[in-house]
N, C-alpha and C positions, 0 to 999 in steps of 0.2 A: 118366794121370789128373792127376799136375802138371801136366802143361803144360796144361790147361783151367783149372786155378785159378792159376796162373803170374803174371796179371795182379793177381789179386785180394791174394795173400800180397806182392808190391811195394807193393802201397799198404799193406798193412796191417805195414809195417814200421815201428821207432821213430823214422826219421829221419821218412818220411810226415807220419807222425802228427802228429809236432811240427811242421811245416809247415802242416799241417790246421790244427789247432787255432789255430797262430797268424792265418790270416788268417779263420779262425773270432770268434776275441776281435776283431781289429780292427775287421769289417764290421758289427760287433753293436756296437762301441762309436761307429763311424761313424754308425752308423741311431740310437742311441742319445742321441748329443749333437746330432746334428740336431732330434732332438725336443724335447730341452731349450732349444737354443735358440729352437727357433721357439714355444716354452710362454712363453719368457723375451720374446720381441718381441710378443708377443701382451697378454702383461701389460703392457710397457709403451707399448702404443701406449692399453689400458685408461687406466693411468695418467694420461697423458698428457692424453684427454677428457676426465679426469673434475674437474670444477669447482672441487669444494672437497678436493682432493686437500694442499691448503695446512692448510685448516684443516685435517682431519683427519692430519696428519701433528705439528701443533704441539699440539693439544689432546688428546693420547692417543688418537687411533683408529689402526689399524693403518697402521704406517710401510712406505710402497714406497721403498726405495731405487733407484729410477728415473733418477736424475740419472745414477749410472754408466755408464747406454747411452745415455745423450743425443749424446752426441759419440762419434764412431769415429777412431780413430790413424788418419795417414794418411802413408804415407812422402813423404821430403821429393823425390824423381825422380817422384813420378804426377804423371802430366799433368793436368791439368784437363779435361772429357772436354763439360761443362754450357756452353751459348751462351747471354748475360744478352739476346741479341736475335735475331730470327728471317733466317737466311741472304738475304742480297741475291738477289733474281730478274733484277734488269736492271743493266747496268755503267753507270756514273757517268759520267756527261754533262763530257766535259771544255772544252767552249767549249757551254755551254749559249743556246738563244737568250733575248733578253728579251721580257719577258713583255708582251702587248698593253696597251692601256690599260683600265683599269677604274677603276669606283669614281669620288674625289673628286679633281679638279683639285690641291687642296693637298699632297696625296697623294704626289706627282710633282716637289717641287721642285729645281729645277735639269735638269730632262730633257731630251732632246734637241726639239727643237720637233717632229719627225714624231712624238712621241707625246703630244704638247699637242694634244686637240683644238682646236676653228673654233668658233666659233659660227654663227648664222647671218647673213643679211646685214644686216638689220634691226638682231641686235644689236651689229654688226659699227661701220654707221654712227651709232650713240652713241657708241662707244669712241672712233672716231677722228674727229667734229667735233664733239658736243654739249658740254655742262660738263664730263663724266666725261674728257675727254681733260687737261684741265686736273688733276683729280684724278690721273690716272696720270701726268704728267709730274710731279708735286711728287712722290708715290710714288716714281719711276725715281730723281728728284735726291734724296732720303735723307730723312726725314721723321718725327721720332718722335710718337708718341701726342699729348703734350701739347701739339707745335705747330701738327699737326693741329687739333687741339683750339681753340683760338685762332683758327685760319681760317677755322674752320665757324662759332663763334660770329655771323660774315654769316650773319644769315637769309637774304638774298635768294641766296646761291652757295649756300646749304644747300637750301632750297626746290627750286630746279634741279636740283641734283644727287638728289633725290627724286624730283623726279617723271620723270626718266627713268630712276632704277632702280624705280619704278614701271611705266614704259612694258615695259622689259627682263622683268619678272617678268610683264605679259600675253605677252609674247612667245614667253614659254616656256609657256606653259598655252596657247596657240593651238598654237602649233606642233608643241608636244611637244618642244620642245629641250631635253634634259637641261642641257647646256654651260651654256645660259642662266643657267639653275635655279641652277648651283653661282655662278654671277656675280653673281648677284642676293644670295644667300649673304654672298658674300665682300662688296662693296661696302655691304651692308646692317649690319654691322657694322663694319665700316669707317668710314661716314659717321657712323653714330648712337652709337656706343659706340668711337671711338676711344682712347682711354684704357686701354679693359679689355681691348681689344684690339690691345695695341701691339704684339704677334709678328706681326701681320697687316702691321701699319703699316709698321714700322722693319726696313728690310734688312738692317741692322746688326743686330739685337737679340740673336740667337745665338751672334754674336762678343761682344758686350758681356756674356752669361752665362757665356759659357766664362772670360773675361777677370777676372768677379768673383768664379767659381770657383777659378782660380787665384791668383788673390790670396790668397785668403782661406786656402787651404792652404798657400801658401808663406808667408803671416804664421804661421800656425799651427809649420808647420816652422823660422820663424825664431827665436819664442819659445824653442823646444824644446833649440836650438844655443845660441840665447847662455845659456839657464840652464846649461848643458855648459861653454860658457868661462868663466862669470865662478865658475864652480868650478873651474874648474880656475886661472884666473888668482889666485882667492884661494891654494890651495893653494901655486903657485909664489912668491908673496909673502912667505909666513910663511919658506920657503927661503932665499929673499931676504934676508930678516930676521935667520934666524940665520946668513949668510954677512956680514951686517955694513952691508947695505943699508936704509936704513931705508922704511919702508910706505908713507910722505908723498912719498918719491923716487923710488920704483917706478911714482909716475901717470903712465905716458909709454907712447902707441903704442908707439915705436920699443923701446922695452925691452922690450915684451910680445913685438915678433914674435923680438926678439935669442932670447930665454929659452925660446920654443915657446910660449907661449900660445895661440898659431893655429895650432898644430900638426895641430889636428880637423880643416879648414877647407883648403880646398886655396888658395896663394896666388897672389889673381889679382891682374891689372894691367889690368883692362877701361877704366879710371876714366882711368888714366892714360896710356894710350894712345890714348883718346879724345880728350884736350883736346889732345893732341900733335899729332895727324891734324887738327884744325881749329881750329890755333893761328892760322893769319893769320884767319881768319872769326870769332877769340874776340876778338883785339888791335888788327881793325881794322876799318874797316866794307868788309866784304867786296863791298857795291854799289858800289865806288871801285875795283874790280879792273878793269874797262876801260872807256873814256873816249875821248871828238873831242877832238884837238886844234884850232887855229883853218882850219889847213886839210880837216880834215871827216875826217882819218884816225882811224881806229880804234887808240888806243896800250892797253899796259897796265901799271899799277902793281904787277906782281910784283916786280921786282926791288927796288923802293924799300922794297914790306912787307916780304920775304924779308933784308934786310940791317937791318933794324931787331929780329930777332924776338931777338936777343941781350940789349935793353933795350927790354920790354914796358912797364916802368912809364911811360917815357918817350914811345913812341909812342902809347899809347892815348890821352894829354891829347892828340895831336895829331889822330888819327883817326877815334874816336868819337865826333867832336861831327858833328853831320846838318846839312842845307846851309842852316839859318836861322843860322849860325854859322860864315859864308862868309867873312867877314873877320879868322881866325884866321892864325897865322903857318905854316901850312903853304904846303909848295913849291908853283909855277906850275904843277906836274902834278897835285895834287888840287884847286887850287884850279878847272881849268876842269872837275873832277868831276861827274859829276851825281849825285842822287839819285834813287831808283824807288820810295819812298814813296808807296801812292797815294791818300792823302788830301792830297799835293802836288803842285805844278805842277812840272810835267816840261818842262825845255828844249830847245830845238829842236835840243839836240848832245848829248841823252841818251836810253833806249831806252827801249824798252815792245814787252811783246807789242800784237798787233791781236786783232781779236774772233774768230778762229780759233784764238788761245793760240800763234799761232807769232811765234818773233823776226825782227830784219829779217837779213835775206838777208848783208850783209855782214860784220854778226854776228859769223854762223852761219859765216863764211867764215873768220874770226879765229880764232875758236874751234878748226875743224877741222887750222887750221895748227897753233897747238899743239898741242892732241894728236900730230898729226901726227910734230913734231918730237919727243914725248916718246918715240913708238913706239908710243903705243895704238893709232893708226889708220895707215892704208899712203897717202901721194900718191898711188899712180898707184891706188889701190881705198880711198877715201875710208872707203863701205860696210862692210868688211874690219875687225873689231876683234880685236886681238890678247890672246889673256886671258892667256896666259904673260907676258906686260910688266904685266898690270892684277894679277896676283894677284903678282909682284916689287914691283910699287910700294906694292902694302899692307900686304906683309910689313917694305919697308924704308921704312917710314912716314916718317923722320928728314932723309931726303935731299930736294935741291933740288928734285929732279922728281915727287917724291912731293908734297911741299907742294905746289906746282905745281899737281898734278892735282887736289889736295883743295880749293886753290884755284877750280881752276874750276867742280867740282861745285858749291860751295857757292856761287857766283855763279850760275848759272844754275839752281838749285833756289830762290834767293832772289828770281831775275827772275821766274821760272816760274809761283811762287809765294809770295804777297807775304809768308802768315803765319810762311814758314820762318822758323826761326831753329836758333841752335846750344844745346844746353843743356849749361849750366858747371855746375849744382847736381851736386854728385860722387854726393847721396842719391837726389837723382830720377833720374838715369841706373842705380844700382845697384839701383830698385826694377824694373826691367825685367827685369831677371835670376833665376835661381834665388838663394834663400837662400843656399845654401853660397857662392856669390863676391858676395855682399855686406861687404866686407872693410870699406868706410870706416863703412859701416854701424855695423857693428860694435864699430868702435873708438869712435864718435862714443856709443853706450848705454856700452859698459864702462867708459867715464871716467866717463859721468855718474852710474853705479851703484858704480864705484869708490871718486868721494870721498862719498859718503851711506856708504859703509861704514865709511870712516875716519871720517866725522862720529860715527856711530853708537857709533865706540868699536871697531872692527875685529874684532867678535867672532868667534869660530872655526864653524865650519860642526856644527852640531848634529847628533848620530844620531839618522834618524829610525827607530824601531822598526819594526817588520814589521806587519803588518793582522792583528788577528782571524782573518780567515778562512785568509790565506794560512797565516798561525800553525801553525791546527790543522789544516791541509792540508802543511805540515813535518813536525808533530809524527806525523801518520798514515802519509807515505811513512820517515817513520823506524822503523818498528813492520816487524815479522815476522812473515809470512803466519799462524803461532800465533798470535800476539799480538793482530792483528787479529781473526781468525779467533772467539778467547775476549771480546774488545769485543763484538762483534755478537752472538755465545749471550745474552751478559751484556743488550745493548739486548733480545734479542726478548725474553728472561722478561720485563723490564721492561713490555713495551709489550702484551705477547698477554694478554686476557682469558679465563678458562677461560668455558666455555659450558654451559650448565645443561642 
């Protein structure tokens, strides 16, 4: 008879039992807190909707403390599980092709020509014999708005060039030429409103916007710096001062860079390595570098510039005067010189390009020998330029054969073209550059802002106080989440109105 109840008196022992009972308690408090919880997400997703859950919370109606389940802990190892974008379906085009033509002609500039459309023929033969070709050839040579402007003022070239973008715009409504359409576009504003439309006009114009955009922010950054030195240069002064040097004797570049004043400032040498590299083109007239002698040879005056460059003051009176000044005391080699001036008469033993922009052939023969000899170019491969010799020679700028080369440049940049010249102003060549290596610059305002300080009585650099705002945005991150926490109780009794 035990052994039928055998099973039952096991379970009903006190160890059983307490086993029972315990996963009794916990399966009941498991079912238990689940429901509270989800009572508890239930309210506050109520919450949550409900509108004036604000007001009601500040004007005395019953308070949800809601905010506590707004945010859930999240260990600092969970991955991130949520995509802020929907998973790629096709892989990434790595040499993608370009895309055909559409759209506006303007659209496209600089494109390769197979994706320029044609016009047609009709509009074809305007472009290249009527008046309009005239129009695109001052176009092509560089043309701004306003001298445009001036040209058209000819009614009789204006007229012309109307009425055959008159002609061109039937052509595109007969035909149905789009291309036309955009030409008639572009040229229609072009002839009639050049002015307003000078990005049309001037090739240049996008370079000239980027060019006045960066000015304009490297001025901006240059203000920014020198109010930086000439504080810190005052500061270094009053040092100065109490080491025994007086304020009136501290006016001097060279003691500013002695003592760090340009210490912000990284220190260049742009300025003066520049006049170095085109010291015979500064000292002498660099169109007197080669010259006929009486029997028709091609000589050159480097060595006579290149041994003079020790006493500049003195060669310049000799060589800078231009050839209506022929009967000066220089030697039988500049005097049979010519000049390339060309609002002057050029001699039958001096040069000029022809109406191709090339020099004459024997020249160019001269020239190649030098080089030649310096190592830029090879005898037996003319063609052949060697840039390990040409980037040694600009690094040793100082040497004979550097001059040399700078020499010729600057000859045949001067033949080439008439307007070259060399600039000596050390401000305008340092306006070329970023702010920070504007060094001469620099010294050139801090002197002048130097003695107005002395004038002024050398007063000491004033504290300025902190803003308002910034103030009490101190005074705030100095406060203590309480602290803060008691301000804002304090502002909303302030501000909330009770509600009748």
């Amino acid at each position: 008879m035990l052994f039928y109840y055998y099973p039952l008196l096991i379970f009903l022992t006190p160890q059983t039992l307490i086993k029972s009972s315990y996963s009794f308690i916990f399966s009941t408090h498991f079912h238990l807190n689940n429901l509270y919880h989800n009572n508890l997400y239930n309210n506050l997703y109520n919450n949550i909707n409900d509108k004036n859950l604000y007001n009601n919370s500040i004007n005395g109606g019953n308070v949800h403390n809601w905010c506590v389940y707004a945010t859930k802990s999240k260990l600092k190892a969970v991955r991130k599980f949520t995509r802020d974008r929907p998973k790629k379906t096709t892989p990434a085009a790595i040499y993608p092709s370009p895309t055909l033509y559409y759209g506006n002609v303007h659209d496209h500039f600089g494109a390769p020509p197979e994706y320029l459309p044609i016009p047609v023929q009709d509009t074809l033969d305007f472009l290249r014999n009527g008046r309009l070709s005239e129009l695109i050839s001052l176009l092509k040579g560089g043309i701004t708005g306003s001298e445009l402007s001036k040209l058209l003022s000819d009614n009789s070239f204006h007229e012309a060039l109307s009425k055959e973008l008159e002609s061109i715009k039937d052509i595109s409504e007969f035909q149905n030429d789009d291309v036309s359409n955009d030409l008639y576009l572009y040229f229609d504003r072009v002839i009639n409103k050049p002015e307003e439309y000078d990005h049309y006009v001037d090739k240049f114009y996008t370079l000239k916007r980027l060019q006045s955009y960066w000015a304009e922010r490297e001025q901006k950054l240059y203000n920014t710096t020198f109010r930086q030195l000439f504080s810190r240069l005052r500061s270094i002064a009053y040092k100065m001062k109490d080491a025994g040097i007086p304020l009136a004797e501290f006016a001097n570049p060279t003691l500013w860079h002695k003592y760090g004043v340009f210490k912000p400032v990284p220190n260049c040498k742009m300025v003066e390595n520049y006049l170095k590299k085109h010291q015979i083109a500064i000292y002498f007239d660099i169109k007197n570098l080669y010259f006929r002698d009486e029997n028709g040879e091609i000589k050159s005056n480097f060595e006579n510039f290149f041994s003079k460059l020790d006493k500049p003051d003195d060669s310049t009176d000799n060589f800078t005067d231009n050839s209506d000044n022929s009967n000066s005391n220089n030697n039988t080699e500049v005097e049979d010189s010519y000049s390339l001036h060309i609002d002057k008469v050029i001699g039958e033993t001096g040069f000029n390009v022809d109406e191709n922009g090339r020099l004459p052939e024997d020249l160019v023969d001269r020239i190649v020998n030098d080089l030649s000899d310096l190592g830029v170019l090879n005898h037996q491969e003319p063609w052949a330029i060697n840039l390990s010799k040409i980037e040694e020679l600009q690094e040793q700028f100082t040497t004979e054969q550097s001059q040399h080369a700078y020499a010729i440049r600057d000859f045949y940049l001067s033949l080439k073209f008439p307007d070259y010249k060399i600039e000596t102003d050390p401000y305008t060549l340092e306006s070329y550059v970023n702010h920070e290596y504007r060094t001469k610059t620099y010294e050139r305002d801090l002197l002048v802002k130097y003695k107005n300080w002395l004038k002024s009585g050398a007063p000491r650099e004033t504290f300025k106080p902190m803003n308002e705002k910034y103030k009490h945005l101190a005074i705030w991150h100095s406060l203590s989440k309480n602290q803060r926490r008691k301000l804002v109780q304090k502002y909303i009794k302030t501000q909330t109105v009770p509600v009748s």
